[in-house]
N, C-alpha and C positions, 0 to 999 in steps of 0.2 A: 515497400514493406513498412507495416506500424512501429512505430517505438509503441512496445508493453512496458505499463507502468501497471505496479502494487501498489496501493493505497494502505498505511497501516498507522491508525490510531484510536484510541480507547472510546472516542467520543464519536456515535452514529452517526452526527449532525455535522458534523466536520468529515467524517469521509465521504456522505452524502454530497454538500456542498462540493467537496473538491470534486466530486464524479460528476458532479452538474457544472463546472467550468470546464474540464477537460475532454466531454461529452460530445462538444461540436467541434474538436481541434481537429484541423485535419492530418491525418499520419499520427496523431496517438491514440492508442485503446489502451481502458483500465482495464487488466484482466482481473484483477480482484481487489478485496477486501481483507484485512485481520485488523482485530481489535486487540490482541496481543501481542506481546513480543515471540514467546513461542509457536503458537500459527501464524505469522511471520515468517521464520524460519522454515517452518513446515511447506509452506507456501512460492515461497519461493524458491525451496528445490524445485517444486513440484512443477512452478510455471514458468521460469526461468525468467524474469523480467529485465526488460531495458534499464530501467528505472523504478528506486523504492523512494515514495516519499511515504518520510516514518517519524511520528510523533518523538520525542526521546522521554517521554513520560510513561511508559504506560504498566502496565500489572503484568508481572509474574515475568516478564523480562524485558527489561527495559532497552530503547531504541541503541540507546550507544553501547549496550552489553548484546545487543544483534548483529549489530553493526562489527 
């Protein structure tokens, strides 16, 4: 079974990159993407992940106030 990883930070170009290194691992899938902290949240009720890697900078709620 995969480890599911969220992806969550402000900057396109950086979750992009991270989906492009973790893209050929074997046994993990991204299942998403937020560029916030609140669709964060949202997000991972929604898709229950293994794993959130999550910026602690970002707009309108910030990673350690998700966390």
């Amino acid at each position: 079974m995969a480890i599911k990883i969220l992806i969550a930070d402000d900057h396109g170009l950086i979750r992009a990159g991270l989906r492009a290194l973790l893209q050929d691992v074997p046994d993990l899938t991204v299942v998403g993407e937020a560029a916030d902290g609140i669709t964060l949240l949202k997000m991972a009720a929604e898709l229950k992940p293994d794993i959130v890697l999550m910026d602690i900078s970002m707009p309108g709620l910030s990673g350690i106030e998700a966390t």
